[in-house]
N, CA, C and O of each residue as an XYZ file, in Angstrom:
340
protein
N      33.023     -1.897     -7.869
C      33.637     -2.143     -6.592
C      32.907     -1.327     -5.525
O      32.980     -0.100     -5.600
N      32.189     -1.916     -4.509
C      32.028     -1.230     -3.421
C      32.860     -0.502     -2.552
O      33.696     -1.042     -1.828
N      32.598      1.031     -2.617
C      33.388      2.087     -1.663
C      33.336      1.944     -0.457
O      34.265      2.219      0.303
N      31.855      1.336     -0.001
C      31.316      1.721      1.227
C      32.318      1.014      2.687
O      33.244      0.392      2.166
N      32.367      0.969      3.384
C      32.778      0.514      4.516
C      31.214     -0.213      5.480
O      30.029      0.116      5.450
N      31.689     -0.901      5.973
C      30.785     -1.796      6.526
C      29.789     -1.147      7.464
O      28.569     -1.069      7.318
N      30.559     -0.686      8.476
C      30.211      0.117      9.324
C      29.067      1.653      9.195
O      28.455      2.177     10.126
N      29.077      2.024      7.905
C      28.714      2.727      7.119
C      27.014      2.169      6.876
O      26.698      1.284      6.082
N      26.064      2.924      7.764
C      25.123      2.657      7.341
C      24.340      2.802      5.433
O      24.387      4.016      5.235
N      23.832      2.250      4.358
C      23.612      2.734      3.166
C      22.188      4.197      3.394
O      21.416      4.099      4.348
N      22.098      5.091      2.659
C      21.309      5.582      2.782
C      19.818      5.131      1.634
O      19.732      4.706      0.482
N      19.110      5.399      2.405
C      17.267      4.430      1.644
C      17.225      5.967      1.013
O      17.554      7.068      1.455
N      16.572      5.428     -0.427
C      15.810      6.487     -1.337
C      15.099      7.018     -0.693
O      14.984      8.198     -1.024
N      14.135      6.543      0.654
C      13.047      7.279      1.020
C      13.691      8.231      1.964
O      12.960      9.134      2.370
N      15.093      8.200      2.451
C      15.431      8.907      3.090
C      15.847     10.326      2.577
O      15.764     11.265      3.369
N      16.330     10.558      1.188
C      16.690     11.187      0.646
C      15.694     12.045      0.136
O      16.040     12.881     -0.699
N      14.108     11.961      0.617
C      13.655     12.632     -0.324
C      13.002     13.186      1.215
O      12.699     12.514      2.201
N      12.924     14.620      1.001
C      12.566     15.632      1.919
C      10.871     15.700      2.241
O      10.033     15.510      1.359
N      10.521     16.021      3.735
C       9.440     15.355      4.247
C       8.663     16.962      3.226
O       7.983     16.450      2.336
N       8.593     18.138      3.132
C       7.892     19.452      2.601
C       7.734     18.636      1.283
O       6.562     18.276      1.169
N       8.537     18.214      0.224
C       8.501     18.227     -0.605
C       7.633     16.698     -1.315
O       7.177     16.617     -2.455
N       7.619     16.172     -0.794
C       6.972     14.586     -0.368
C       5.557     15.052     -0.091
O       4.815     14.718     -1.015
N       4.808     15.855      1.081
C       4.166     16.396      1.606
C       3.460     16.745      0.210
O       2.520     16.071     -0.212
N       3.959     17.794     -0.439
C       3.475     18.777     -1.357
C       3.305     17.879     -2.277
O       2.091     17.876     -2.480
N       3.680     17.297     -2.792
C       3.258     16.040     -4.653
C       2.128     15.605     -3.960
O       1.056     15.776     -4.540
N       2.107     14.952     -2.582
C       1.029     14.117     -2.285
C      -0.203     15.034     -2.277
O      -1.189     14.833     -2.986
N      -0.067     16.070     -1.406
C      -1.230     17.133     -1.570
C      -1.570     17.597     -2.759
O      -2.782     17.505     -2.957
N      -0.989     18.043     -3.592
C      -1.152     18.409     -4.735
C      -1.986     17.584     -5.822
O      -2.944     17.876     -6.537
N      -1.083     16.228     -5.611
C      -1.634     14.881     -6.312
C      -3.010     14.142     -6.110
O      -3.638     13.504     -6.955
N      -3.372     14.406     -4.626
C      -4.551     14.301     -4.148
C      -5.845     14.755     -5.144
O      -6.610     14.228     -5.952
N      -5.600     15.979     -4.595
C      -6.473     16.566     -5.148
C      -6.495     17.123     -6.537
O      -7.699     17.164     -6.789
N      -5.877     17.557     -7.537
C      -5.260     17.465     -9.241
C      -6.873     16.583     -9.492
O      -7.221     15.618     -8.812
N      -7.649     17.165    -10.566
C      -7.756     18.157    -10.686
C      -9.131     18.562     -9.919
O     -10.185     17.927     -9.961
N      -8.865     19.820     -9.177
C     -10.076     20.384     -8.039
C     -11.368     20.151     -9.132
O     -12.021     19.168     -8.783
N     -11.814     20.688    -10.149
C     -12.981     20.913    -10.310
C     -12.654     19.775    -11.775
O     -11.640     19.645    -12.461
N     -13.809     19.189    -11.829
C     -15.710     18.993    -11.301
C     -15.365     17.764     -9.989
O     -16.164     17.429     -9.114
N     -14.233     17.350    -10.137
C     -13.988     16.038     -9.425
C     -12.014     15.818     -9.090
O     -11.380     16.049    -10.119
N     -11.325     15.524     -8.152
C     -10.645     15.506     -7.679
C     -10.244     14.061     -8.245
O     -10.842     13.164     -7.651
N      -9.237     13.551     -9.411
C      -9.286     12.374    -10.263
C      -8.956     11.223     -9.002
O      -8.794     10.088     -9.449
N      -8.875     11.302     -8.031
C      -8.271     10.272     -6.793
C      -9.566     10.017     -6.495
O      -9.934      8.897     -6.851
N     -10.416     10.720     -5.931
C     -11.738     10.750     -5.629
C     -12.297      9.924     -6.592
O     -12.491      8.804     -6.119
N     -12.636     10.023     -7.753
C     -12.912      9.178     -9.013
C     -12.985      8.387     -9.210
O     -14.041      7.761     -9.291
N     -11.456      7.825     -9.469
C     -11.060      6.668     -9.647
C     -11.188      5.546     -8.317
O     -11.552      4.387     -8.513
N     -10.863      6.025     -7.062
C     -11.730      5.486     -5.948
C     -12.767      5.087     -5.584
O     -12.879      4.125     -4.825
N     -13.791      5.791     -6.085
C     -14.977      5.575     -6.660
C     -15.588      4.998     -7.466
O     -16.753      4.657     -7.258
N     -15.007      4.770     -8.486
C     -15.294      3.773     -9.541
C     -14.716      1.928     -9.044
O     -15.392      0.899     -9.073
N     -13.260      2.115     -8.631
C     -12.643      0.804     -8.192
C     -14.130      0.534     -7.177
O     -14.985     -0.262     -7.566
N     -14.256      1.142     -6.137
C     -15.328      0.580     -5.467
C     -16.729     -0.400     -5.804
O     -17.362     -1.243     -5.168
N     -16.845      0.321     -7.413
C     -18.174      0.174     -7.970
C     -17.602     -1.126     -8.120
O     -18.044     -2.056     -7.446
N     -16.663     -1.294     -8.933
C     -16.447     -2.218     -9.751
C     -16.191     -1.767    -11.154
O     -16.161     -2.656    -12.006
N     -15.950     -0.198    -11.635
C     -16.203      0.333    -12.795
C     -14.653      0.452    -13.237
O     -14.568      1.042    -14.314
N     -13.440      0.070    -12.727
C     -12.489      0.625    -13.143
C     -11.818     -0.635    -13.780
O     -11.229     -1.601    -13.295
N     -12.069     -0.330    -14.795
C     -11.300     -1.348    -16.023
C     -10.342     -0.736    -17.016
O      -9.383     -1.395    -17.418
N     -10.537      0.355    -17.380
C      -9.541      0.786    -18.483
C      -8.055      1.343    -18.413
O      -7.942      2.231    -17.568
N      -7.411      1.172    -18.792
C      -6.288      1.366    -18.214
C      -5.754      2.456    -18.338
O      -4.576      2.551    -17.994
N      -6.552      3.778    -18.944
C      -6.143      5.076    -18.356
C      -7.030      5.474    -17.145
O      -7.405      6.644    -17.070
N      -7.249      4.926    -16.564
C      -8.441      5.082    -15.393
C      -7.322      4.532    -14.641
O      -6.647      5.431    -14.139
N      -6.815      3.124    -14.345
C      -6.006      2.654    -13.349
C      -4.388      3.185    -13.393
O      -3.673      3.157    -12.391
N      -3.993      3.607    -14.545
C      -2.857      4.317    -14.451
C      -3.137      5.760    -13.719
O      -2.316      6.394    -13.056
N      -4.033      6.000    -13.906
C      -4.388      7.741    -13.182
C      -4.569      7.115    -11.452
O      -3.951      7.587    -10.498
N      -5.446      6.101    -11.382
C      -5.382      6.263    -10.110
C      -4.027      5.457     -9.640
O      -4.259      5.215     -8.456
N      -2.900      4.986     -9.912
C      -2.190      4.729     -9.518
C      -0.622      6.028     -9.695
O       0.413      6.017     -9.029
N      -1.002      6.960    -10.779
C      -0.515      8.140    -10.494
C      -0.559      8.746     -9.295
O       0.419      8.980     -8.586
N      -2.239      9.130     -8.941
C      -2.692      9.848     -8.318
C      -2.217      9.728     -7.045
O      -1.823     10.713     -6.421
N      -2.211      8.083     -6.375
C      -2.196      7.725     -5.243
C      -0.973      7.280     -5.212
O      -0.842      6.762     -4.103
N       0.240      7.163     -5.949
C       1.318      6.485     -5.439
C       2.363      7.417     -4.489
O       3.329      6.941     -3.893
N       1.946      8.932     -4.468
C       2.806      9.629     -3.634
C       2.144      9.925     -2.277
O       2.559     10.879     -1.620
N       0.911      8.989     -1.722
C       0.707      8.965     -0.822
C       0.936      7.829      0.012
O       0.803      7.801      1.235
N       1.377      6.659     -0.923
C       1.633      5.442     -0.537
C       3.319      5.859     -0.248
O       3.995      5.366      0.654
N       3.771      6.822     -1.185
C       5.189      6.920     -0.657
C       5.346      7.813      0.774
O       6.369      7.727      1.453
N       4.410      8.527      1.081
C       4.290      9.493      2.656
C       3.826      8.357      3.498
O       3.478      8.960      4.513
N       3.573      6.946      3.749
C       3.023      6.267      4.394
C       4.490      5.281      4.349
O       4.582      4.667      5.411
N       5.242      5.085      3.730
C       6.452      4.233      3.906
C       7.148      5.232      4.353
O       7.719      5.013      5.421
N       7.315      6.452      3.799
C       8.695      7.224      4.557
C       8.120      7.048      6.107
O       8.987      6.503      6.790
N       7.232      7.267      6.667
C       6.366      7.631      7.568
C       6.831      6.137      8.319
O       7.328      6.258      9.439
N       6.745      5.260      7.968
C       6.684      3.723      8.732
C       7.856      3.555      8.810
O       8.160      3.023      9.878
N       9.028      3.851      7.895
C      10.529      4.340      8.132
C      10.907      5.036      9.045
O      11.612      4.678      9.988
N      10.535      5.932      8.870
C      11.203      6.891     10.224
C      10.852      6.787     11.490
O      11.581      7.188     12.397
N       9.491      6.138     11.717
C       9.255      5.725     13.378
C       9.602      4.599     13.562
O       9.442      4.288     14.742
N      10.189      3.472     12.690
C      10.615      2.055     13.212
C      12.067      2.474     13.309
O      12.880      1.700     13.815
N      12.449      3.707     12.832
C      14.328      4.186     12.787
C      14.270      4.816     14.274
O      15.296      4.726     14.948
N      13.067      5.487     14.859
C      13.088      6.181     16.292
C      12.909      5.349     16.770
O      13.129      5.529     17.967
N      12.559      4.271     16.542
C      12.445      2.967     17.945
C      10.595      3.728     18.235
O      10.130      3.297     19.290
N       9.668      4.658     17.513
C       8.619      4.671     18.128
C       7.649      3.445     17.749
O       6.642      3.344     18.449
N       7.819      2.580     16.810
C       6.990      1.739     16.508
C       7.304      0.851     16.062
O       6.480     -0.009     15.752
């Protein structure tokens, strides 16, 4: 049974998750692991070639990069919620 009341805006998952902490996986995730090669860097690199076929290669880069794809929706969320865009 729905509690909610109509009037009652629902709150979005992306809202719930804090901009520092969002921030930090993505930075972190970015770059993971610094030396010899930054695995985002990599796997970017390879998709480009044409080299990325195996599927611990595309699961890493879709690790790697999915918490920056999530700072780019919270991000497109919150300025279409300010009326800036």
């Amino acid at each position: 049974m729905n509690t909610k009341s109509p009037s009652q805006p629902s709150v979005h998952w992306l809202d719930r998750v804090s901009w520092p902490v969002l921030l930090l996986l993505a930075a972190w995730l970015a770059v993971a692991p610094i030396t010899p090669e930054p695995h985002l860097t990599e796997k970017l690199r390879m998709l480009l070639a044409g080299e990325l076929s195996r599927p611990i290669d595309i699961f890493d880069l879709f690790l790697h990069a999915s918490p920056i794809v999530v700072v780019i929706l919270k991000a497109r969320r919150h300025f279409a919620a300010s009326g800036s865009g």
